[in-house]
C-alpha positions in Angstrom: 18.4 34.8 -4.6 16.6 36.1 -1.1 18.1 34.3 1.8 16.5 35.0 5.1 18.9 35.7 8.6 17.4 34.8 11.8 18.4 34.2 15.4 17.6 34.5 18.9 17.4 37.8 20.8 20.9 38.6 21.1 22.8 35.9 18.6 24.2 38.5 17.0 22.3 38.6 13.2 22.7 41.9 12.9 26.4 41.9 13.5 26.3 38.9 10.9 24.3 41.0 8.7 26.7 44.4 8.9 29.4 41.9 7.6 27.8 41.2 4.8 27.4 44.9 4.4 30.6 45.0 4.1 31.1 42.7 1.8 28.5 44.2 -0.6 25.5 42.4 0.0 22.6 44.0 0.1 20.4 43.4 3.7 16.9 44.4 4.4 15.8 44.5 8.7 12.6 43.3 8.6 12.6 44.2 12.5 14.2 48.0 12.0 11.7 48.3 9.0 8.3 47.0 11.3 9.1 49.7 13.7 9.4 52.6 10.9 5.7 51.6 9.8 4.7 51.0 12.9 6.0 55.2 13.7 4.9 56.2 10.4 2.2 54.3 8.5 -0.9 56.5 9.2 -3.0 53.8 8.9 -1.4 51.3 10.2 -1.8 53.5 13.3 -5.4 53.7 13.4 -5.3 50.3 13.5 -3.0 49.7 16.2 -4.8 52.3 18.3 -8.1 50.6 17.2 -6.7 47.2 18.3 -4.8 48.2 21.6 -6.2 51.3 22.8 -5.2 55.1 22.4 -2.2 54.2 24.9 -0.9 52.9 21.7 1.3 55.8 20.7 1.9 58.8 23.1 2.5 62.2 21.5 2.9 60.3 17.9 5.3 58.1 19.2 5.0 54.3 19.8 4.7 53.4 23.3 6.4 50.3 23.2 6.7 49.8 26.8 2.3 49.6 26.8 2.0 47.3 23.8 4.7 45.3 25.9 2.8 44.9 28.7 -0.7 44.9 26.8 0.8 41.7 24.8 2.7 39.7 28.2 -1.1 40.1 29.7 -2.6 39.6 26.3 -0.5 37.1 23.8 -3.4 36.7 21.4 -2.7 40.2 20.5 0.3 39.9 19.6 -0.2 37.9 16.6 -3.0 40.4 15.7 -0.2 43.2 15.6 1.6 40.6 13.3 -1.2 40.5 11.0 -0.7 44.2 10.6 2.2 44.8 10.4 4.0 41.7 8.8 2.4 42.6 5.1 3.5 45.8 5.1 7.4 44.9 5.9 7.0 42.0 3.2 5.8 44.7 1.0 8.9 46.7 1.5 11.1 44.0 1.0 10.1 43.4 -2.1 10.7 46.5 -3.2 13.4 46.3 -1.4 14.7 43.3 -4.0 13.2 45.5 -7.1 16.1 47.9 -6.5 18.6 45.0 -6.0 18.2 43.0 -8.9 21.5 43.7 -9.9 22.9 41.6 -7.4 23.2 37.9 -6.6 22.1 37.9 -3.5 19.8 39.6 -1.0 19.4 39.1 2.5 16.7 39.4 5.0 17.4 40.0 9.0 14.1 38.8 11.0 13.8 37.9 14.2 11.1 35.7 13.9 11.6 34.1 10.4 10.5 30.7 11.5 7.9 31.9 14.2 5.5 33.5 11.5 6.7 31.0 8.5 7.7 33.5 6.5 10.9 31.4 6.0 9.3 30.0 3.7 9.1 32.5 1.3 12.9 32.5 1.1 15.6 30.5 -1.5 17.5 29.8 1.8 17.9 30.3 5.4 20.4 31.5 7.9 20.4 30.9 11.5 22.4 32.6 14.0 22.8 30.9 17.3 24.8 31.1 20.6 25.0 29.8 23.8 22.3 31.1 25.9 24.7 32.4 28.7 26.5 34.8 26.5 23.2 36.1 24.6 21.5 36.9 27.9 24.6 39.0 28.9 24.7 41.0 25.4 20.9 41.7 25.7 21.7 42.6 29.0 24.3 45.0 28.2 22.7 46.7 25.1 19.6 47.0 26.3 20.2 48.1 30.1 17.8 45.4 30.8 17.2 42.5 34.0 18.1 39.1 33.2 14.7 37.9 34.1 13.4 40.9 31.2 16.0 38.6 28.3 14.7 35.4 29.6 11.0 36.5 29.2 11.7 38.1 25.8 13.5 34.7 24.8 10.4 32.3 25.8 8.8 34.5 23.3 11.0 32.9 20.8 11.5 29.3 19.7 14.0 26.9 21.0 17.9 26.8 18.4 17.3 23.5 18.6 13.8 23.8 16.4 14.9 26.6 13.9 17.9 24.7 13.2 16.2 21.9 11.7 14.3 24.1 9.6 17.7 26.3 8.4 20.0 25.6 5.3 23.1 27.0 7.3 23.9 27.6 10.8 26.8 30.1 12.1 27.9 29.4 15.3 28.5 32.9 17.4 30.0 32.3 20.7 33.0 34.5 20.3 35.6 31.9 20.0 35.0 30.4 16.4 35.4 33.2 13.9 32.3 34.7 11.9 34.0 35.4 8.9 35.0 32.0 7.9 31.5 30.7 8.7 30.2 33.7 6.2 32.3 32.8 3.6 31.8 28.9 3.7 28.0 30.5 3.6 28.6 32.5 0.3 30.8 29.8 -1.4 27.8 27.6 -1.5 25.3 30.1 -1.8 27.0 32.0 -5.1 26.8 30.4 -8.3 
């Protein structure tokens, strides 16, 4: 079974993915995986540098902070960097499931599962969601970032409220109900 994770910028998937890491379950990161093509697909990089400009990568590397402010002038783009690069991370992931078909599960961490419909290439979906207030602050803090920086990144994203009516499950992260209850009431349904 392939179950897709999402959530907002600073829900905490990941932290809900690295507990099911510890519980055995094998989790792909779409996101983690987009920016190791994105540094090391050779061709994939003559295509970004043919779509954005040579400012693309500087000394090899991905500028990130250009293709940021290339896409905020430009949003079209973004979507074009999408087309790139979201075939080759689907790609990997299913390799990625090749090498786990030993187990019951797999997962899928994406930020933007529902954005780019690729949810619904997935048995089942997990949303991560917390109150705004307490995501902006996390972003703020692990990224060394402005509030008004979190707040643009999270326009970028769509609303709880409409990924929740696409989602099979919903964990609730506001750091008074725990996660691992809500992970478990997860697995029990999803396990045969």
């Amino acid at each position: 079974m392939k179950v897709g994770i999402t959530g907002g910028i600073g829900s905490g998937k990941s932290l809900v993915c690295k507990i099911l890491e510890t519980m055995g379950y094998p989790v792909f990161y779409s996101d983690s995986e987009a920016k190791s093509i994105m540094h090391h697909d050779k061709s994939l990089k003559a295509e970004l540098i043919h779509l954005l400009g040579n400012q693309a990568y500087l000394d090899g590397e991905l500028n990130k902070s250009y293709i940021a402010e290339v896409v905020f002038k430009t949003p079209s783009l973004l979507n074009q960097i999408n087309a790139l690069v979201h075939p080759r991370v689907r790609n990997t992931f299913l390799d990625f499931v090749s090498t786990n078909l030993d187990k019951p599960i797999v997962f899928n961490e994406a930020a933007i599962l529902f954005e780019t419909g690729a949810y619904k290439t997935f048995d089942k979906t997990i949303l991560v969601t917390a109150p705004s207030d307490i995501r902006i602050q996390r972003v703020m803090n692990r990224d060394g970032v402005s509030k008004d920086h979190v707040l643009q990144r999270m326009k970028n994203q769509w609303d709880d409220n409409e990924k929740m009516a696409l989602a099979d499950f919903v964990i609730l992260n506001d750091e008074t109900i725990p996660l691992i209850p809500q992970i478990e009431e997860i697995l029990s349904k999803l396990n045969p």
